[in-house]
N, C-alpha and C positions, 0 to 999 in steps of 0.2 A: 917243895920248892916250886915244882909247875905249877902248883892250884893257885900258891900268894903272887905268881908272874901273872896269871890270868887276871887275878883280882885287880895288880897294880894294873894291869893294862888296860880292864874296862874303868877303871878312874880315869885313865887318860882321858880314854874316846871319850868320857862324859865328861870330863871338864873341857875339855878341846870342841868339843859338841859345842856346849854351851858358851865358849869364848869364839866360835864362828858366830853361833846367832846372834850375841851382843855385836859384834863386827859388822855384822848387816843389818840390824836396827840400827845403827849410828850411819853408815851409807845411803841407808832407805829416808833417812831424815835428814839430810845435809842440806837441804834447801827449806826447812819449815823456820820459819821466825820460831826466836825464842829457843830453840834444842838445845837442851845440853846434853852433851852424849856421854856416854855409860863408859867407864874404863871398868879394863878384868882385873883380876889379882889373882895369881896361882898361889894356893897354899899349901903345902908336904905336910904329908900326915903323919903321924909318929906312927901307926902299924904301916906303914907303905901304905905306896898314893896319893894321886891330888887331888885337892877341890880346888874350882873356881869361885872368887866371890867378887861380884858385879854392881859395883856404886856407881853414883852420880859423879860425873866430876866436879871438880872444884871450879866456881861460876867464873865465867870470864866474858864478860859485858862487851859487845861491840855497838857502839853506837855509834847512829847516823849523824847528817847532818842539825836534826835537831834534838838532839841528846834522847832519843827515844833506841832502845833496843832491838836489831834488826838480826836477820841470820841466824844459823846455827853454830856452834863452835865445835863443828867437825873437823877432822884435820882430814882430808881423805887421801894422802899421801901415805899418811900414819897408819889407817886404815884399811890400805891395802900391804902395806908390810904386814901386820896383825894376821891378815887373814892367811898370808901364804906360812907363816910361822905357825898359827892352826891349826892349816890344812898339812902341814909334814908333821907338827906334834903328834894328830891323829893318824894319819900313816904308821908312826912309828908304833905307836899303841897297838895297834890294828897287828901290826908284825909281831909285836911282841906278845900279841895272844895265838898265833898260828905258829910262831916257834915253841911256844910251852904246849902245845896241843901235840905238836908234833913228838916235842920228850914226854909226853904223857904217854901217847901211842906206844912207842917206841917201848916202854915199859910196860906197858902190857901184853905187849908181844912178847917179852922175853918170858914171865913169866907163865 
């Protein structure tokens, strides 16, 4: 049971990983004409765990004054919510492999 807690848990931190850096390429870009920025998708894996999978989003045109496309269609509102819900997803992962380490330990002390 600790080894597959350990497993789900470094899926976290890698999918959590990788939905901070998509968060901060969409940040890092919020002022480039033209960006479209990247949304994440968590997926549950059927042995335990998650992945992230990281698309384009779906386009959304802001045009100027003369119908030419300007900005990025960052939301950085949005953005910064994302980030603090990745950065405690990872947190938790992060706990949840020092708690299974700890009942790992713990059993083999006993024996």
């Amino acid at each position: 049971m600790s080894i597959g807690a350990i497993k789900q848990g470094l899926s976290g931190m890698t999918a959590y990983q990788k939905a901070l850096d998509c968060s901060g390429h969409n940040v890092a870009n919020a002022c480039t004409d033209n960006f479209k920025s990247q949304q994440v998708d968590f997926q549950e894996l059927q042995e335990g765990g998650v992945i992230v999978n990281i698309s384009q989003q779906a386009e959304q045109l802001r045009l100027d004054s003369d119908n030419t496309q300007t900005g990025s269609d960052t939301d950085l509102a949005k953005e910064i919510v994302n980030s603090l819900q990745y950065q405690h997803g990872f947190e938790l992962s992060a706990q949840l492999i020092r708690r299974s380490d700890e009942m790992l330990d713990s059993l083999l002390k006993i024996k």
